[in-house]
C-alpha positions in Angstrom: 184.2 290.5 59.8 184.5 290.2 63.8 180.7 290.2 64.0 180.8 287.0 61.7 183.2 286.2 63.5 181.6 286.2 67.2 178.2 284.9 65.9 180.2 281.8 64.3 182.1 281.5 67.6 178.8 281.8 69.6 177.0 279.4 67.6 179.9 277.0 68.2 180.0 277.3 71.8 175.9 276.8 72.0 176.6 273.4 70.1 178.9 271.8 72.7 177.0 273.3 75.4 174.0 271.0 73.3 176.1 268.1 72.8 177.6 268.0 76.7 173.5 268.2 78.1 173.2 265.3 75.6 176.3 263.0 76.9 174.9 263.7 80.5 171.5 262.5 79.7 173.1 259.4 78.1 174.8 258.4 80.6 171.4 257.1 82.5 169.4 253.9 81.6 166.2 252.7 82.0 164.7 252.2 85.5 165.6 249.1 87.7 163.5 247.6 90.4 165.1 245.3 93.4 163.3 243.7 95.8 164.2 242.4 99.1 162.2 240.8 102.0 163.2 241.4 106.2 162.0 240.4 109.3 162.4 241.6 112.8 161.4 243.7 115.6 161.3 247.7 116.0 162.0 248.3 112.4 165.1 245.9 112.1 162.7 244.0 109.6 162.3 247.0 107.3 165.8 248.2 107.4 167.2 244.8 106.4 164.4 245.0 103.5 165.8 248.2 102.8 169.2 247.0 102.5 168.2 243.9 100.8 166.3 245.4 97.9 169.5 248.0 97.7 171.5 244.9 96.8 169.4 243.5 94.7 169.2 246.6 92.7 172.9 246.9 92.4 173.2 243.0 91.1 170.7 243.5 88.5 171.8 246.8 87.3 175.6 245.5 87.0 174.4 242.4 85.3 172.5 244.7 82.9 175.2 247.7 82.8 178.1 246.9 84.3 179.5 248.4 87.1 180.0 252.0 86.1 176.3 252.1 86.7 175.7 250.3 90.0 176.4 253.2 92.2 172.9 254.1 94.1 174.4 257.4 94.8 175.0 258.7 91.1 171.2 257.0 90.5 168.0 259.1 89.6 164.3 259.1 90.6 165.3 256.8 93.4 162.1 255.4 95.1 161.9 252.6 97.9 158.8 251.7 99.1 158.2 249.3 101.6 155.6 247.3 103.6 155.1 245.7 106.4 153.7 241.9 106.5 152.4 239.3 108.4 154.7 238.0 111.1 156.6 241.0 111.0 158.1 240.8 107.5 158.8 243.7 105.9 158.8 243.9 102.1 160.5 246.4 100.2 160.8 247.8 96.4 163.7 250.1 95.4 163.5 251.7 91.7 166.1 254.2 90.0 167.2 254.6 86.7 170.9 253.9 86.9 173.5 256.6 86.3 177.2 256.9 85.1 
């Protein structure tokens, strides 16, 4: 009987472990892409594209999600690429799959 009983007790504990790995990966959505556009001098035109595209981000994903999932910090596969223009304006693209 106690061997039933540790294999019934294992088995139960491997389910919840299963079903907490599931919750976790729930609690992302699809990817999100914000844009922004910056001009300036010495990089200043690339880090306000940066910052730009980080907003813009955030306003779309809390207009999607809410704002549990705004947070660029609890996001995943987090990309920005950026490029600079003509007349020194930078352009930049941020994409992450927002997280909970």
């Amino acid at each position: 009987m106690t061997k039933i009983h540790f294999l019934a007790m294992a088995a139960a504990v491997a389910v919840i472990g299963l079903s907490a790995g599931d919750a976790s990966a729930a609690s992302c959505r699809a990817r999100v892409a914000g844009t922004g556009t910056g001009q300036g001098l010495a990089g200043l035109g690339t880090e306000s594209a940066r910052t730009a595209a980080t907003i813009d981000w955030q306003a779309k994903v809390r207009k999607s999600y809410g704002h549990r999932f705004a947070n660029v910090a609890k996001a995943t596969s987090v990309k920005m690429d950026c490029a600079v223009g003509a007349i020194l304006q930078a352009k930049c693209v941020m994409t992450a799959r927002p997280c909970r």
